[in-house]
TORGUTI-42251 format. One line per field, with one value per residue (C-alpha): residue in three letters; residue number from 1; y, z, x. Coordinates in pm, whole numbers, plus 32768, in hexadecimal, padded with zeros to 4 digits. Each point is the difference from the previous one (the first is absolute). Layout:
residu: c(ala;...) $
num: c(NUM;...) $
c2: c(Y;...) $
c3: c(Z;...) $
c1: c(X;...) $
This chain:
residu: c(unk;unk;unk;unk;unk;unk;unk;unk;unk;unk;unk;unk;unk;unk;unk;unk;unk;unk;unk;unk;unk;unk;unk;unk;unk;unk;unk;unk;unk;unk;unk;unk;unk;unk;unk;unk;unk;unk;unk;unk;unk;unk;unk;unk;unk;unk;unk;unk;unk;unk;unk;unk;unk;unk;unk;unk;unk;unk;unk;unk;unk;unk;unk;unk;unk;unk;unk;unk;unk;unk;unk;unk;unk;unk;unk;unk;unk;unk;unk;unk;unk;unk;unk;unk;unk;unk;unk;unk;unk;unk;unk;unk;unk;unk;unk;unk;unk;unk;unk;unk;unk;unk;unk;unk) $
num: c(1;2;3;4;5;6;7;8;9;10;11;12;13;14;15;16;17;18;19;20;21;22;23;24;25;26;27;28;29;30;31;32;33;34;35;36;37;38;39;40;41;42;43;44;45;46;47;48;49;50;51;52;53;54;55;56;57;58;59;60;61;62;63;64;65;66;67;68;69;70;71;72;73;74;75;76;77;78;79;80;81;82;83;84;85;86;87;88;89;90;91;92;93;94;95;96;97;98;99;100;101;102;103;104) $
c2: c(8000;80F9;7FB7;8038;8138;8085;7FE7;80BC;8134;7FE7;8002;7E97;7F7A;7EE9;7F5B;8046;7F0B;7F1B;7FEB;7FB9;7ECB;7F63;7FFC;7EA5;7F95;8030;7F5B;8191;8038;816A;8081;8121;8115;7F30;807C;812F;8049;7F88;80CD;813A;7FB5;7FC3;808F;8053;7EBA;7F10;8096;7F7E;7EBB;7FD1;803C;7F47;7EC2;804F;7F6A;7E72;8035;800E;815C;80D5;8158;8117;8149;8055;7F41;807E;8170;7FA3;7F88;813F;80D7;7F40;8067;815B;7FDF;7F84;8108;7EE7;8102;7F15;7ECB;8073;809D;7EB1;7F0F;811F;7FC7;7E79;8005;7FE0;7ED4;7F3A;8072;813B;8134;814D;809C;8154;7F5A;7F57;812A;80D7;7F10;801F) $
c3: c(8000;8051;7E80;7F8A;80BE;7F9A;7EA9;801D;809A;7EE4;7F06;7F51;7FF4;7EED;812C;80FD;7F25;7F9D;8186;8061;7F0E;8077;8143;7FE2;7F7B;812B;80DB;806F;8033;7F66;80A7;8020;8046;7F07;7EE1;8079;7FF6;7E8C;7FB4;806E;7F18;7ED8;7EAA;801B;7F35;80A0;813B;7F9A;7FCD;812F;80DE;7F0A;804B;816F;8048;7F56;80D2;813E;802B;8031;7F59;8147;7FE8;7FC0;7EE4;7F31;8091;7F68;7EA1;7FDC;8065;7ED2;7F1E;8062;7FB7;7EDA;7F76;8004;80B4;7F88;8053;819F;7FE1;7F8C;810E;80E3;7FC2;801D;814D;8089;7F28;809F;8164;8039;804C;7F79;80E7;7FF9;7F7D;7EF1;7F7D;8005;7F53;7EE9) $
c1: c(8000;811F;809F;7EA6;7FD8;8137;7FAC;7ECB;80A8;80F7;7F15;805B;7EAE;80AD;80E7;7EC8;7F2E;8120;803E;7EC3;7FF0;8124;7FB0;7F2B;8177;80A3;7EF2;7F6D;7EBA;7F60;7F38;7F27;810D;80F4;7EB8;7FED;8146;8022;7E89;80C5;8106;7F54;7F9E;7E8B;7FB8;80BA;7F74;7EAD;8091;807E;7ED9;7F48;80AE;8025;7EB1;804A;8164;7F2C;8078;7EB6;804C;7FD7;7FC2;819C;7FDB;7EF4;8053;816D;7F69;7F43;8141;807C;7F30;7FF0;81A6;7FD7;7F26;7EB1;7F0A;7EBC;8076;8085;7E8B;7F48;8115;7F86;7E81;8041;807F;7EA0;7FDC;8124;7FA2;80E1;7F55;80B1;80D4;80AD;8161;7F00;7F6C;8139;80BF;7EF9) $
């Protein structure tokens, strides 16, 4: 988790990812700060991704995460889709908070 969060505050959302893959590899277990670590990191789309497959990883997505997918966006210049992962929130059981809706 501390390589992954390294990455993130350096910016290399590529090694975040390739990190967070290996870590199965050398018998680690991600978690959920180990995603939302890599989330932070990440290029808007590959942001998505990784929540998205957070849930079949037993890794519930929290509210860090999807606020951290829709700072993502907003980064990468994707105002309408940090709006619409905003307006889903409700739909996956996360209510809006003010870190949510300032991030969008």
């Amino acid at each position: 988790n501390a390589a992954i969060s390294a990455c993130e505050r350096g910016g290399h959302w590529e090694m975040s990812l390739s990190l967070l893959a290996e870590m199965p590899e050398r018998m680690l277990s991600p978690n959920l700060i180990s995603h939302n670590a890599v989330i932070k990191a990440q290029h808007w789309e590959q942001a998505l991704t990784v929540v998205g497959k957070m849930a079949s990883l037993k890794c519930t997505p929290n509210a860090i995460s999807h606020s951290s997918v829709i700072s993502a966006c907003q980064r990468g210049g994707q105002w309408q889709v940090s709006v619409a992962a905003l307006c889903r929130l409700p739909m996956v059981k996360q209510l809006p908070d003010e870190i949510s809706y300032s991030a969008a």
